[in-house]
C-alpha positions in Angstrom: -45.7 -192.8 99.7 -43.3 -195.9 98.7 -41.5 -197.4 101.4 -38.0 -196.4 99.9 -39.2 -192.6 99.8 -40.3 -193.0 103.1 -37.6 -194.3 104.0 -35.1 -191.7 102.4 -37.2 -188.6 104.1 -36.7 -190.5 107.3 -33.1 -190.8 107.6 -32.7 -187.2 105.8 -31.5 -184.4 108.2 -33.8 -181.7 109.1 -32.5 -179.2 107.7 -32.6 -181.1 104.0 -36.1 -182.1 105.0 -37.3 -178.4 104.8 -35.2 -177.1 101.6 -36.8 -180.2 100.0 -40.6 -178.5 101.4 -39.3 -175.6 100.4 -38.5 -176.9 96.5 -42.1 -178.6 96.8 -44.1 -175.6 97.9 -42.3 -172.9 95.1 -42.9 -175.5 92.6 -46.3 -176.2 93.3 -46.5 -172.2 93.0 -45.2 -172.4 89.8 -47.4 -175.2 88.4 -50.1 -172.9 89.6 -49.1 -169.9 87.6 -48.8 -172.0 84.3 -52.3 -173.5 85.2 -53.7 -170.2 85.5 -51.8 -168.3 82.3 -53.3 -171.5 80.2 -56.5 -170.5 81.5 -57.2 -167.0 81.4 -54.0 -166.5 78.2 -55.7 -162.3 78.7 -54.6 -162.5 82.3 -51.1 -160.0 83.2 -48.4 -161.5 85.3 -49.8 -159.4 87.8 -52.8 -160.9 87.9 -51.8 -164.3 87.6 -49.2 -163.3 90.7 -51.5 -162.0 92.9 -53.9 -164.8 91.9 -51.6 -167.5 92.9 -50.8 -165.7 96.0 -54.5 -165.6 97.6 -54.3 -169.2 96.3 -51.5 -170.3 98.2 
């Protein structure tokens, strides 16, 4: 991590400190569905849901 981000999630409250998780994790969710639908393009949503759920 750079010092100045470090030094921002430091001084952040906890409360911002988990929305910010919170943003990270639903994201990383996300990037993970696209991954997978450019992958397996015959895949459902459903599958690609449930997919990223045993993932994550």
């Amino acid at each position: 991590m750079h010092p100045e981000q470090e030094r921002i999630f430091q001084a952040m409250e906890p409360e911002k400190k988990l929305r910010v998780a919170q943003m990270l994790y639903y994201s990383a969710r996300e990037l993970k569905a696209a991954g997978l639908k450019a992958q397996n393009p015959d895949w459902s949503e459903e599958k690609i849901n449930n997919r990223v759920r045993e993932i994550f």
